[in-house]
Structure formats: C-alpha cells, structure tokens
N, C-alpha and C positions, 0 to 999 in steps of 0.2 A: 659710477655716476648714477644717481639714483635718476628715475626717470620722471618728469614734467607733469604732475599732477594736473589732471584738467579739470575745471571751474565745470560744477554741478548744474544742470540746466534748469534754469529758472522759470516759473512760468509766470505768466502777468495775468495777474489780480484785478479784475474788473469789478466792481460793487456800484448798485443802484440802489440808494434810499429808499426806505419803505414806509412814507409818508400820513400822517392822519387826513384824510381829503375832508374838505368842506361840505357839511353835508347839509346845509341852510342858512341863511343869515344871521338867522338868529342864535347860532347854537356855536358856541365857542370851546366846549371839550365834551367827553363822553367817558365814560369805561372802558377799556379792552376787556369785555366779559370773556372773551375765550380766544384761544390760537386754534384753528382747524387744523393746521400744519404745524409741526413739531421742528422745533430747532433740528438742523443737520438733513432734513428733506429736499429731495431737488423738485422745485416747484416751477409751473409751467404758466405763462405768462395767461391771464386773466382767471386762474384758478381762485377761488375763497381760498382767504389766509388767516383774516382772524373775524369774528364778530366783535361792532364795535355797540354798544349801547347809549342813546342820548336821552334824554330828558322825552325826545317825543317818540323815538322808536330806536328799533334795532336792525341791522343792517350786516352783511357780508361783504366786507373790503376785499377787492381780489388784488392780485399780485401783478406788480408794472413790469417784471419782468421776467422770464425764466433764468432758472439757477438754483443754488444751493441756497436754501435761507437761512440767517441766524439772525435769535431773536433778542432783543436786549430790552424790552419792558415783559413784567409776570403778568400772568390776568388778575385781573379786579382791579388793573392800576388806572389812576384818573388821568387822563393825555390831552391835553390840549391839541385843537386842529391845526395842523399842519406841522407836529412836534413829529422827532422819528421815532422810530417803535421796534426797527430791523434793518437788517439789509438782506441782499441778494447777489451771489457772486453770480456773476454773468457769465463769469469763463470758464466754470465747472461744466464738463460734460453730463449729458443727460445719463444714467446708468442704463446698464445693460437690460434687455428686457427678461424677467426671470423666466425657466422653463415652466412651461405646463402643468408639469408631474407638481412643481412646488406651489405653484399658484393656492393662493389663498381666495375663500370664495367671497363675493363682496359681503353680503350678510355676515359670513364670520367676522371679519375685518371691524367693519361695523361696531359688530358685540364687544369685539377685542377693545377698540379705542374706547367705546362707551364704559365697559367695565374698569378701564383705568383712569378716565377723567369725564366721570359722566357728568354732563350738564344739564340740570334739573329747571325746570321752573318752581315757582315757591309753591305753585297749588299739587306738581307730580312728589316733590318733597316733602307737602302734608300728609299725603298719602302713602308714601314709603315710611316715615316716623309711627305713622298711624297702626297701621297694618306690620310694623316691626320687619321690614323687606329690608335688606341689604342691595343694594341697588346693584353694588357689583357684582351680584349675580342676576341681573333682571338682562335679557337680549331687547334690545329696543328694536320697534317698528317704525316709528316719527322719521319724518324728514330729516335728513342730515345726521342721522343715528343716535337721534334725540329719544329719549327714555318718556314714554306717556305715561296716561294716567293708568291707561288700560291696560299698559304690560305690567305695573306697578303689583295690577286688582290681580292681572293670572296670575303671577308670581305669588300671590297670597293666599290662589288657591290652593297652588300646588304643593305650598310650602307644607311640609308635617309638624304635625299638632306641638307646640310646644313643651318645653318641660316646665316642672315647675320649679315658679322662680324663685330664688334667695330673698328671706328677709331682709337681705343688708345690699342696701345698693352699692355698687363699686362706686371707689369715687374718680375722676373722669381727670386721665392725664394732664399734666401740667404743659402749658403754651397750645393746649387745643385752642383752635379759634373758632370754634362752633360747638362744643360740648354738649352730649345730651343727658338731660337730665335724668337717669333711668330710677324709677322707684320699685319696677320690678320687668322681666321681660316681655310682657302685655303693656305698661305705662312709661312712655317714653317723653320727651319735650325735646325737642331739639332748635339751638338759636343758627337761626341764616340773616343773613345780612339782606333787607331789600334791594331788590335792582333796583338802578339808575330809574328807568322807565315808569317802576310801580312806585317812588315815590313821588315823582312829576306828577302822575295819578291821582295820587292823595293832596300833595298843595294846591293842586289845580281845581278839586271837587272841594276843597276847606277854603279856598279862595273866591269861588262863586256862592258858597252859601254864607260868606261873610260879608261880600261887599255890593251883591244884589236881592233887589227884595223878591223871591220867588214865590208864585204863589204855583198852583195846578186846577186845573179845570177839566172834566172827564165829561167823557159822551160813549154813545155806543153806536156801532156799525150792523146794518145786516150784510154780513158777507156772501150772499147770495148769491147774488147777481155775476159778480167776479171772482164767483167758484163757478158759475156755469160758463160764463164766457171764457175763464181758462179751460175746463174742462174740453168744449168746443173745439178749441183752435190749437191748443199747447201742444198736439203731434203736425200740425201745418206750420207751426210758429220756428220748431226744434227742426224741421226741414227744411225751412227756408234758410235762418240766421244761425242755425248751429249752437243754437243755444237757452235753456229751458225759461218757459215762461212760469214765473213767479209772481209772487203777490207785490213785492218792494216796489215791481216797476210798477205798479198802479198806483202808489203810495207816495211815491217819488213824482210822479206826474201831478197825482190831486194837491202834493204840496206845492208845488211851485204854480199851480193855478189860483192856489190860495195867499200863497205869498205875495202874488204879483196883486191881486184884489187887495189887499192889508198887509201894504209895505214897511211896517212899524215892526212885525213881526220877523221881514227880511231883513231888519237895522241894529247897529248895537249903537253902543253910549262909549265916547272918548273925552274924559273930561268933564265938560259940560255943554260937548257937543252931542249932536247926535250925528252917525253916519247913516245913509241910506241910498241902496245898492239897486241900480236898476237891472240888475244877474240874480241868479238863483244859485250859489256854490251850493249845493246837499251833502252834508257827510252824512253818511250809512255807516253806524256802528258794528265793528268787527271785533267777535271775540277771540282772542289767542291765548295761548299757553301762558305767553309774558302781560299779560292783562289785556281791557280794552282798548281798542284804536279807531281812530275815525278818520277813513280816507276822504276824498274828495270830491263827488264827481264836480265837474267845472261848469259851468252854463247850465245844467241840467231841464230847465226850459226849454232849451233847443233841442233837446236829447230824445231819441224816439223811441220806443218799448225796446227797441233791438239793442238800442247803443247802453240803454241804463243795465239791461241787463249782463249786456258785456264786461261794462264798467265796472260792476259788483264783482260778477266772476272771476276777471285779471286783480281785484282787489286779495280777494279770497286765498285764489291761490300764493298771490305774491304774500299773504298773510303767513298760509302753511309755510310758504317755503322761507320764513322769515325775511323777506325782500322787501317789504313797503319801507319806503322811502322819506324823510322829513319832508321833501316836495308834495310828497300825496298826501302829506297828513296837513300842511299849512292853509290858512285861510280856511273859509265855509262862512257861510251866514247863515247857515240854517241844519238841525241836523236829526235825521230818524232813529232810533234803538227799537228792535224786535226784540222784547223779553219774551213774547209768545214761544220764542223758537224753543227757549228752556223750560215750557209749562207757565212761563205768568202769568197770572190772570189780571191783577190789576198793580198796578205801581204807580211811584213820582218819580219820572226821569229827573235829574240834575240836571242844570244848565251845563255846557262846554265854553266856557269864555274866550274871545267877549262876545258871544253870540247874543241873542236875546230870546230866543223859544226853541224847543224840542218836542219833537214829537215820539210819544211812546205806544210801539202798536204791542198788542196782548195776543194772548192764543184765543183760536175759535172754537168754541164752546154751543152744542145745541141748547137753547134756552126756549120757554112757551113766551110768545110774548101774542099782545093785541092787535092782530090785525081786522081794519073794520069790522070791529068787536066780536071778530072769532080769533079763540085760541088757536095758533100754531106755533110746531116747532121751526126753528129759522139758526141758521150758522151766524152766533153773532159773534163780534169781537169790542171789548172795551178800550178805548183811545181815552187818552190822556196828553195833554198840550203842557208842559210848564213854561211859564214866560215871566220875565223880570218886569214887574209893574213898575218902575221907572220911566218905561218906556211904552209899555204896553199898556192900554186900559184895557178895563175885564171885557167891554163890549169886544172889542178887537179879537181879544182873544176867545172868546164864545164865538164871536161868529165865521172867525179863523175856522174853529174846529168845525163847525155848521158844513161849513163850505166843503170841508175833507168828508166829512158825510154824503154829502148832496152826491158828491162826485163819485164816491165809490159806490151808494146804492144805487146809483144809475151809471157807469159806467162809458155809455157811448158818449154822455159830456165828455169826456176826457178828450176822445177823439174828435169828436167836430167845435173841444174848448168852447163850450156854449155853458 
C-alpha cells in the first residue's frame, strides 16, 4: 500500500499596491523616468523605489511597504496618479545579511548600477556625445549615483587619444531608439527624448512671451555697503543661526519692501481681472541638472535674514538630492534669478507665469564710476526688473527697481523697513 502523500506547504501571499501618489492638484500624470529598485529586490518600507517626473518637478516615490518588489510598468512610461505601477510581497522574508569578506563597497555598487542603467540629464548627455565618453564606463559622484557633468569632463581626460576615424560612417542598428549619428569618432549627434520637466520649461517660457507683453528695465547697484556689512557679521551670523549669510537674503527682503510699496508688481492678470496679493510668495531660482526650478519661500515679508536664508538652503539641497516637491514649486507672486552666480553680466529674465515681474540679479563686477565727481572703483552689480506691461506701468516699474536700490545701497533700511 503505497503511502499517503502529504500536501506541500503553502505559503500565503501577501501584496501591497505600489501606487502613483498625488503629487499636486493640478498635475494629473508624470513619467516613471527611472526604477531605483530593480524587479525581484526585497525593499524596506519608505525606501526610494522609483523616480517619478511631472510637468513641474521630479520626485523619489518611496515604497508603502517592505518585501519583494515586482514591477510591472518600464521607465519612460506615462502613468497616471493613482494608477499601479508594482507590487510588494509582504510575506517574503527579508534575506540573509551577506558576509563581510563579500560585501560590496557602496561606491562600487554605485558605479555598478550607474554603468548598467545610467541616468543622464540632457546637459551630462551633451557632454558625453560631445567628448565621445561612453558613460558605461564613467564612476559617478552625483547624489543617488547619478553621472555629472564633471565626471563626464575627467573621464575625457583620461580617456587615450583616439584613433583615426573611418571615412564611412557605420550605419546605426535597426529599432535603436536614440541612434547616433556618427560622421566620424570625434563627430557624433545623438537623439534623446526630452524630460517631462524640460518640456513644461519650454511651453511655459513660449507661453509667457506669447501671451504677455514684456518689456525690461535695468539699473545698477553699488554692492558695497552689503559686501561690508556681510563681511562684518557673516562669522556672528553662521554662529548664531547655523547658517551662511548671503546676498539673496538682502534681495529677497529689498524685494518684498518693494512689492509691498508697488503692489501691481506683487499681482498677476486672470482674465480680465486683476489679482492682488497682500503676501509676498518669493521664488528663488534654482538650477539643476533636470533644468531650472523655482521653489517658494511663503510670506517671505515676515521672513527674517535667518529664515530666508534657511529656506534657500533646505531648497538647494532638496534640489541636489532631487526632492523638491510640486508643493514647493506651486504659487509665487513674485520671483528672483541670480545669473550672476554663472558669470552674467547683464540679461532679460523671462516672466514665470502667471506672475507679473522678475527680478534678475547679475555678477559683481569692479567698475570706475562718479562719485561727487571723483572717480572711484566701487563692487557694482547690474539689476534688471522684466514685468508684463498689462499690468505694470513703466513708472511702477522704474521706481520698483529704484526702491531695490535705495535698499541695498543702504542696507540698514532693510532693518528698521524705513
């Protein structure tokens, strides 16, 4: 009698949906630009799972639960918020922790993942096509084992001299979906598809020079005064609040003094209304890898050297580390760009819609200018106001930027708002 075969032990299957979250009101899907976590990974509940890209920013979705994940959308796909994207077995054990002796060091790791699915921006991607860099061989530095511009540039140095190249360009396999054009191995073209983000960028800047009338009006600053007074105070300042004093918070306070004087400037146009705000939102222009962004500060009138300056800082960094939020980037009435920081000297900032004025601060520059008709040198910098004359008259905005003068060549107005 053959013996009673016994029923295999089954285990039970627990899975938790891995959701698009809402990431603002107004933004109804994105991209899944990238999975951080690879199908078949046992992931730990609030880990980064995938980056999700919107029209206004890019973001790290972390994971609602620990467990095994398996993924069932590719990247670059478009997902609507709240569609699924994966699961999570719940009921898989965490694995064993590997020995030492195998241990992999996080840097290699890094390189490893980076050189099998490296995630470029389009400006570290002009420059690997440019410089002929194979990226899967580039070790990245960047936050999150993202490939910079600057590991791109060493990897270029140290690459050996090329050979020389074939008259006849290969011609570029069949179902590539970004093919590069090669005419020889120094001339390359390569097609990428823009982000989500950089084209929001582009409709939003061909959308304000279409449907506002912008003009720009420029003055010039002596930065003097608030070169000495930071030099003065900026190691008292950095002991007190933990945190370095900058030019922005001077700039950020003379604007909202100025707003509040010429509230036309704080207003935009809905319709054939007009709106007008008795707040001061400030976005501070932040540059990143995936383009410009403009976070928020809130109230910024209420906001005191310490807080603006904070503000900027947790901006910055939640920049590097790809974290700024649709919340931090929504609203503003009003908004500053430092092209200075990259050498400008004089520019027309673009409106940001539906704002109505920008302010553009420039690099400082020593220049001779006339003072009670002696020549001296003096740290100036060139300011430039663009504001949509719809709304704005030119006097407003002349004496807008007057007033951002007055305040930074004297300084202590800020503080006693006189």
């Amino acid at each position: 009698m053959m013996p009673e075969l016994m029923p295999r032990e089954r285990r039970s299957v627990s899975k938790t949906d891995i959701k698009v979250p809402s990431v603002g009101e107004s933004v109804t899907e994105g991209v899944l630009s990238r999975w951080i976590k690879k199908s078949g990974d046992y992931v730990k509940s609030g880990e980064a799972l995938f980056e999700l890209e919107t029209d206004k920013a890019s973001q790290e979705v972390p994971a609602p639960a620990s467990g095994v994940l398996a993924t069932s959308i590719a990247e670059g796909t478009t997902v609507a918020i709240g569609s699924i994207v994966g699961s999570i077995d719940t009921s898989a054990a965490a694995p064993a922790s590997a020995p030492a002796a195998s241990a992999v060091s996080g840097a290699a790791a890094t390189a490893a993942a980076s050189a099998s699915a490296p995630h470029l921006s389009p400006a570290v991607a002009f420059q690997a096509a440019d410089k002929g860099v194979n990226v899967a061989s580039v070790t990245p530095t960047g936050p999150g084992g993202r490939i910079t511009k600057g590991d791109v540039l060493a990897a270029a140095e140290a690459k050996p001299a090329p050979a020389v190249a074939s008259a006849t360009a290969s011609a570029p396999s069949s179902g590539a979906s970004a093919p590069a054009v090669a005419l020889s191995a120094e001339r390359q073209a390569t097609r990428q598809k823009m982000p989500t983000i950089r084209q929001r960028i582009a409709q939003r800047l061909v959308e304000a020079q279409q449907t506002a009338a912008i003009l720009t009006t420029f003055n010039e600053v002596d930065m003097g005064r608030v070169m000495d007074l930071r030099a003065k105070y900026k190691d008292a300042f950095q002991k007190k609040h933990g945190i370095g004093l900058g030019f922005m918070s001077f700039f950020v306070k003379a604007a909202t003094e100025a707003l509040q004087a010429y509230p036309a400037v704080n207003a935009q146009i809905d319709g054939t209304d007009m709106i007008f705000h008795n707040y001061c939102d400030v976005g501070v222009a932040v540059s990143t890898e995936r383009g410009l962004m403009v976070p928020i500060l809130r109230s910024a009138e209420k906001m005191s050297f310490a807080g603006i300056e904070g503000g900027i800082a947790d901006y910055a960094k939640k920049a590097r580390e790809n974290k700024i939020s649709v919340n931090d980037l929504q609203g503003g009435t009003f908004t500053i760009t430092n092209g200075g920081v990259f050498g400008s000297l004089l520019s027309t900032p673009i409106l940001n819609p539906p704002q109505s004025a920008i302010l553009g601060m420039h690099a400082i520059k020593k220049r001779p200018m006339v003072i009670d008709d002696q020549i001296v040198i003096r740290p100036m910098m060139y300011l430039a106001l663009s504001y949509d004359h719809r709304i704005i008259d030119g006097k407003e905005a002349v004496s807008f930027l007057v007033r951002i003068k007055e305040l930074i060549e004297d300084p202590e107005r800020l503080m006693l708002a006189v």
